[in-house]
Every structure is written in C-alpha cells, then in structure tokens.
C-alpha positions in Angstrom: -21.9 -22.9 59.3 -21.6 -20.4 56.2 -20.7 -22.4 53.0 -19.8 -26.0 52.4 -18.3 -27.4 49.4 -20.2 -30.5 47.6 -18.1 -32.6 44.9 -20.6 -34.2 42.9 -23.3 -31.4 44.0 -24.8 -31.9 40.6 -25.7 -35.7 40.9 -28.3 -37.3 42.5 -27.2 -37.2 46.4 -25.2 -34.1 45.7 -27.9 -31.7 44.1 -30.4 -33.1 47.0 -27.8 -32.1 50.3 -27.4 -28.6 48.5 -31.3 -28.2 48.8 -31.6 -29.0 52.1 -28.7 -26.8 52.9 -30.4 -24.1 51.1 -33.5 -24.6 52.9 -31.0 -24.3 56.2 -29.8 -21.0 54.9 -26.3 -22.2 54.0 -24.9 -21.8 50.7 -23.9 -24.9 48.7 -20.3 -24.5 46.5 -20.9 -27.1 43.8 -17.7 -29.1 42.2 -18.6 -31.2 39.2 -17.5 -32.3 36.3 -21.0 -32.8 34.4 -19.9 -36.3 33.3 -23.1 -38.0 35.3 -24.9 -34.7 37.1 -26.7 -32.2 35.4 -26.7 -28.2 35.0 -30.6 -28.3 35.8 -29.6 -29.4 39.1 -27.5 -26.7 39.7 -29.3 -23.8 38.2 -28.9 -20.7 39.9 -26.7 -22.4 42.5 -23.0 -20.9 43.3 -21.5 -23.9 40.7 -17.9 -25.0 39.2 -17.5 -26.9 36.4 -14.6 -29.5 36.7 -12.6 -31.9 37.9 -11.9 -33.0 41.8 -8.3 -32.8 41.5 -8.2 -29.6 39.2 -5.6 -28.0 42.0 -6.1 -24.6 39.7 -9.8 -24.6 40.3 -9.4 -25.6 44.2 -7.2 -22.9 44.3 -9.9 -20.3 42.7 -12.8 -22.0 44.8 -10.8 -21.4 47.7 -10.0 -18.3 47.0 -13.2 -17.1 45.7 -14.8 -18.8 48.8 -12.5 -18.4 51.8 -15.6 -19.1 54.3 -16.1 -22.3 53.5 -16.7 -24.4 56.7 -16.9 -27.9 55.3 -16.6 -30.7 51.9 -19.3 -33.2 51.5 -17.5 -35.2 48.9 -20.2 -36.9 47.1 -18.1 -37.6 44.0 -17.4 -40.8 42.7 -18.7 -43.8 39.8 -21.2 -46.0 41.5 -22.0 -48.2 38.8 -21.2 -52.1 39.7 -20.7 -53.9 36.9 -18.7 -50.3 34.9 -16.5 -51.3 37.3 -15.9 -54.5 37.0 -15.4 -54.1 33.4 -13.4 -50.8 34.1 -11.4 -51.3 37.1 -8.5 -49.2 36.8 -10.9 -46.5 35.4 -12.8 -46.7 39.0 -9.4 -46.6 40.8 -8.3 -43.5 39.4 -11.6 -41.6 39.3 -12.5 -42.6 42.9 -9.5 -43.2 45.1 -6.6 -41.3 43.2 -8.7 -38.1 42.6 -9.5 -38.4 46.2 -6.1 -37.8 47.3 -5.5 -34.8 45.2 -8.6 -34.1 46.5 -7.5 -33.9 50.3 -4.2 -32.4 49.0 -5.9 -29.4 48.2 -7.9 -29.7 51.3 -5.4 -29.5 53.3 -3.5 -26.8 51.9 -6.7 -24.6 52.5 -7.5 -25.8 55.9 -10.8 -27.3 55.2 -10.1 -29.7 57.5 -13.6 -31.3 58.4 -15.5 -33.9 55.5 -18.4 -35.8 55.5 -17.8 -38.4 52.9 -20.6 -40.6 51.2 -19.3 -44.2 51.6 -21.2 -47.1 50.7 -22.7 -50.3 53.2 -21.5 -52.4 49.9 -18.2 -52.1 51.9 -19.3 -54.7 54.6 -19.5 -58.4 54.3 -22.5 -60.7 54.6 -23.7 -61.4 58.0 -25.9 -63.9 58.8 -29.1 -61.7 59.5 -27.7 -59.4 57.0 -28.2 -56.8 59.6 -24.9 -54.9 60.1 -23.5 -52.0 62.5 -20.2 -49.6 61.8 -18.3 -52.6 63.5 -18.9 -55.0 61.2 -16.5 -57.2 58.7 -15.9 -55.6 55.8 -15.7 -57.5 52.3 -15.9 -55.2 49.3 -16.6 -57.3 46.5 -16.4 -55.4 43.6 -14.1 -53.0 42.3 -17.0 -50.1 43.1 -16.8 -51.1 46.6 -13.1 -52.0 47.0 -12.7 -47.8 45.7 -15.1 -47.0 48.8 -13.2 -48.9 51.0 -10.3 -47.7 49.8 -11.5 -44.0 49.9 -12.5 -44.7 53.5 -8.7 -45.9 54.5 -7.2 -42.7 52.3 -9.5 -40.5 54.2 -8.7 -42.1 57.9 -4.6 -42.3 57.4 -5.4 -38.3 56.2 -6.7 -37.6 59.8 -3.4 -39.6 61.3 -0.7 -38.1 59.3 1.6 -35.6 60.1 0.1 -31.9 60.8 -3.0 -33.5 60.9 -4.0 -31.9 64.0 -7.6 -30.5 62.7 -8.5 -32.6 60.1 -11.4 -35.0 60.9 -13.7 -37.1 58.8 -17.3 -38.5 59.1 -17.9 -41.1 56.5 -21.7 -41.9 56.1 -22.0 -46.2 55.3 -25.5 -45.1 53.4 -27.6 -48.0 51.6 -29.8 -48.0 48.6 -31.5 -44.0 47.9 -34.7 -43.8 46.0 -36.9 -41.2 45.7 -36.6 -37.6 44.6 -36.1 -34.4 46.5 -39.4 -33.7 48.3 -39.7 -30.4 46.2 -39.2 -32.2 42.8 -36.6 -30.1 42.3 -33.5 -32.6 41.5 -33.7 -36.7 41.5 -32.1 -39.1 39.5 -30.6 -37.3 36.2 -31.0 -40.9 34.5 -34.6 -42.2 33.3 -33.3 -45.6 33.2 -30.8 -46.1 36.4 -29.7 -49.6 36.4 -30.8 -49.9 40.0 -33.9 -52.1 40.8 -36.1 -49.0 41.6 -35.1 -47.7 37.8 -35.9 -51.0 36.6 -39.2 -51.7 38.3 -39.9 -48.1 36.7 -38.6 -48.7 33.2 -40.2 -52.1 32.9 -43.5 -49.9 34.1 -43.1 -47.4 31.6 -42.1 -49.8 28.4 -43.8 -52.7 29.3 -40.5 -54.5 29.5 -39.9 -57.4 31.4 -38.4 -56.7 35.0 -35.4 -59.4 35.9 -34.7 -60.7 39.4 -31.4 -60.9 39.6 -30.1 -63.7 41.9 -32.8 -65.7 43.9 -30.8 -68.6 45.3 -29.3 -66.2 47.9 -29.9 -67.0 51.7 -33.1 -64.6 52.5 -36.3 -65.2 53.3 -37.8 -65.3 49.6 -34.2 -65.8 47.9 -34.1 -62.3 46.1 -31.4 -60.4 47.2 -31.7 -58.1 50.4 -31.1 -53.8 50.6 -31.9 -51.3 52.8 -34.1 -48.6 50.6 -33.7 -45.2 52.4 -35.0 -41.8 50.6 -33.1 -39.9 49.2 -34.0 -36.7 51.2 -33.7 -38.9 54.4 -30.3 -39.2 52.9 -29.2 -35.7 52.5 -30.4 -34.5 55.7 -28.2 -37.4 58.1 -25.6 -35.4 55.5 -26.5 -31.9 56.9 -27.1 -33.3 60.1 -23.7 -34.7 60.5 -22.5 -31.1 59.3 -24.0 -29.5 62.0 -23.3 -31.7 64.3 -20.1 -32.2 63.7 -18.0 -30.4 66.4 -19.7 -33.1 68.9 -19.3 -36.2 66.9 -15.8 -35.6 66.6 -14.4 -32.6 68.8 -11.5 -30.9 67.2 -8.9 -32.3 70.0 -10.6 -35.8 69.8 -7.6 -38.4 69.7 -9.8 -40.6 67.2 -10.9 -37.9 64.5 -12.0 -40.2 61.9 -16.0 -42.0 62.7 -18.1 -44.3 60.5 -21.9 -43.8 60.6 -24.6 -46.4 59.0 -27.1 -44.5 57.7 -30.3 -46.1 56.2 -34.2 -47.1 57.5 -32.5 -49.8 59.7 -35.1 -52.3 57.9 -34.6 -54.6 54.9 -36.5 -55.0 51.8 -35.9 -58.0 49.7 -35.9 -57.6 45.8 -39.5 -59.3 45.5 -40.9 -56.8 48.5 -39.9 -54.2 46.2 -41.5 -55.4 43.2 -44.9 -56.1 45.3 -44.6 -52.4 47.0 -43.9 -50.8 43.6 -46.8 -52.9 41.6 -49.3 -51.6 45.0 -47.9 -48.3 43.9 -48.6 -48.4 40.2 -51.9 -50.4 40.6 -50.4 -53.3 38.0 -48.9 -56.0 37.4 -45.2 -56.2 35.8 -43.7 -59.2 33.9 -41.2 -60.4 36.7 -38.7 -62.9 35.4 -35.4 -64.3 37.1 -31.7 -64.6 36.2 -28.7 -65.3 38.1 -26.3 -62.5 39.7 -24.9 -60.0 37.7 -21.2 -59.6 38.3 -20.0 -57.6 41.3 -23.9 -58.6 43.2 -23.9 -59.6 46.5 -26.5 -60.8 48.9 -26.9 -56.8 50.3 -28.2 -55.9 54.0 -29.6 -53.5 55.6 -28.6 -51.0 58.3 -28.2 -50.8 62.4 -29.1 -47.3 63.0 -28.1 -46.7 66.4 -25.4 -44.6 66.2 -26.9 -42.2 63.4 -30.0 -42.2 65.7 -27.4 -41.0 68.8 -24.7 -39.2 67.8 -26.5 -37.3 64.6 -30.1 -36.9 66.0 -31.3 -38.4 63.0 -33.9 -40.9 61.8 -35.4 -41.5 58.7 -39.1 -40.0 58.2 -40.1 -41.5 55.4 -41.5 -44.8 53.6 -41.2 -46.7 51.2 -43.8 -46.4 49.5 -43.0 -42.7 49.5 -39.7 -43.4 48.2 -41.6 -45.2 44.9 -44.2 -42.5 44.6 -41.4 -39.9 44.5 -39.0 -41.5 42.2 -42.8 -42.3 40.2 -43.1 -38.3 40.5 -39.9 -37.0 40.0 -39.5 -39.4 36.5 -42.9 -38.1 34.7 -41.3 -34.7 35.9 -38.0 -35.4 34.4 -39.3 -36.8 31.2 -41.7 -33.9 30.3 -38.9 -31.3 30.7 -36.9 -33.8 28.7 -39.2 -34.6 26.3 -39.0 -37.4 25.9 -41.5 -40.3 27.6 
C-alpha cells in the first residue's frame, strides 16, 4: 500500500492514522475542510483543503494522486447534543456528503474504505457488553447519521457494478489520549467529552458534572469503553493492511463490521477516580441528570478485531489521561493561551 486518502485527516482520529501511516512509510492524502481540524495537524503533510463532496477537488486529488490504494473516511460531526439541536444539519454533513462522497469513489476505482463508525450505534444490553452482532438503537441524531452512513456504505458494496468495492467499518468507542509523539491530539482545549471535562474542571477549578447516575451500572454513572487514541489509529492501519484477507476482493459479503475498543468498561465515576490518581487532587464532582441524546454507553467484545485484524489495544488508561494531560499543556503553550 502506497497512498491512502483520509477525510477528516486534520481532526483528532484523522491527523493520528496519518502518523502512524507515516511511521509505516505510507503517505497520507488529507481531505478537510478546517471547520473542526487544524493546519498544525497537517503541517508538512500532502493536504487538501475542502469539502467531502467537492467532485472538482476529488477529481484533482485523483488525478494528482492516481496511486491511491485506499479512503479512511474519518469525516463527520460527532457532537451529541449539536445534533440534536441541529439535526438536518448532521444529516447533510454526515450521510448526504457521504454519498457524493462514494460517487466520486467510485468513479476513480477506489473501491476499498475503512469507515470510522461509532458503538453509539448499538442498543443497551444488559451487561452493556456488545459484539458486531448486536441490536442496534441509535438514539440520537449523531448516531442515527452513523447508522445511516453504515447502511449508505453497505447497499454501496451491493449495487450494480459493485464488483470491487468493499467496506470495513470500525464500531470504535470513546478515544482519549494524544498521539504517542505529541504531535496531534484533540484540536479543542475544552472537548465536551468527560475526559475534556475532568481536564477543564482540573485546569479552572470548575466543578465537574456527572451526567446521569440513575442508569443501571454498578455505581449508576453511565458506562464507555475508553480506548487510546493511537490504539485507535493503528486497528485503522491495521485493517488497511489487512484488508485483502478480511474481505477478499471476490468475497460474496464485501461489506464487515469490526468493534474496536479495550473490550473493558469504565464507568463515569472510575474515570473521575483514575483521572484525580493521575493529577494527584481532588475535583469538585457534582451530579445532574442526562443531557439530551445520552445513553447508558457499553463497552466492546473484541474478538473479531483481535482475529481477523491482529490487533489489540496496548495501552491503559491511565496512559490515555496522562497523554491527553500531556498533549493539553502542549497544546496550550503553542496556543498561548492556559
């Protein structure tokens, strides 16, 4: 594998697959539109500034980059409760600019994706353990655009003269963390995640909220599955170069679904108590009911990453909290800004 395209290669998953590419000696062909990633993260990186379904600049990237083996499309809002107020907004940005997208795609036979899905796709379980064969219950409009992404992207390896065109879509969970070079992470100092709020409240001496704590887990706080970031971006590489033997290019079924995550949970309160171990204090923990678009959250089965992508994740998390620690002092500094 020579080149791969990344949409959203100057965010926070994005800009970390492009370094571990980089580190495997292949070239990264960023597409963003700046709106959420940064140019730092792209700096001296072959980049494109614009829009997923610019057909123009497909057309020049193509062209410009006929050697391209692969997309990781990465591009996409992520932010719950934007979308809830913003629906149709999240609809056209995620799932319409997908299809021009694939259009486009298509017309260049790049004909093999990895696409970063979401595990806020499935529905509760019980154990809120689930595997790639579980219900699925988006329950927001950020996770209804995923699913829907997901169904776009399988009917695009069904449809006619789709012969060659096959998708893995990675079901990831919660990243934290930073690149283990500090060389990208998250482009906002205060993400609306819990991580970014443990680490804001940390930083301003501002309270830090439990949201929900009636829900059916084993201290009430809701239940994720935090995976590192550059755990993350190499099950993405991973299912790059593996991908000929997930799905062979005469396989009758050319569209597979992959959990990817530390295959343990973490409840909200575990967090708080791993990131005050980390800091050495104390926070101001308060509760409050759900925000809109929250759900209980679970955590990964991660058999089939483990077996058909020869992945598992290396790291902890408390390394997860000391690098998103790290990677926010670093941020700030060449910011300026504490």
């Amino acid at each position: 594998m020579r080149k791969v395209l990344i949409t959203g290669g100057a965010g926070f998953i994005g800009s970390t697959v492009a370094s571990v590419l980089l580190d495997r000696g292949i070239t990264p062909v960023v597409l963003d539109d700046l709106s959420k990633g940064r140019a730092e993260f792209v700096r001296n990186r072959v980049f494109y500034q614009g829009d997923i379904a610019d057909a123009a600049l497909l057309e020049r990237i193509f062209t410009e980059h006929p050697d391209i083996d692969a997309t990781v499309h990465c591009a996409a809002r992520i932010i719950v409760p934007e979308s809830v107020a913003k629906p149709l907004f999240y609809y056209r940005e995620n799932v319409a600019k997908t299809v021009e997208l694939l259009d486009a795609l298509q017309r260049h036979g790049c004909t093999r994706v990895v696409f970063s899905s979401s595990a806020s796709i499935y529905a509760p379980t019980p154990d809120a353990k689930v595997d790639e064969s579980s219900a699925v219950e988006a329950n927001s409009p950020y996770a209804r655009t995923k699913l829907m992404m997901e169904q776009v992207l399988q009917d695009w390896t069904r449809g006619e003269g789709a012969e060659q065109q096959r998708v893995i879509a990675l079901r990831y969970f919660n990243p934290i963390g930073a690149d283990s070079q500090l060389r990208t992470g998250l482009q906002n100092l205060n993400p609306s995640h819990a991580l970014g709020k443990l680490i804001e409240a940390h930083t301003y001496g501002t309270p830090f909220t439990v949201t929900g704590v009636d829900w059916p887990t084993r201290d009430g706080s809701g239940i994720r599955d935090y995976i590192h970031v550059q755990d993350l971006a190499e099950a993405h590489v991973a299912a790059l170069l593996r991908f000929d033997e997930v799905i062979a290019p005469d396989a009758a079924d050319r569209y597979r679904a992959i959990n990817v995550g530390t295959g343990e949970g973490t409840t909200v309160r575990e967090l708080v108590a791993a990131f005050e171990q980390a800091v050495g204090t104390e926070l101001d923990v308060r509760e409050a009911g759900p925000r809109p678009g929250d759900v209980i959250g679970c955590y990964a089965s991660v058999d089939a990453a483990r077996d058909l992508l020869g992945w598992a994740p290396q790291r902890t998390l408390a390394e997860g909290v000391a690098d998103a620690l790290a990677w926010r002092t670093k941020w700030a500094a060449e910011l300026g800004v504490s």
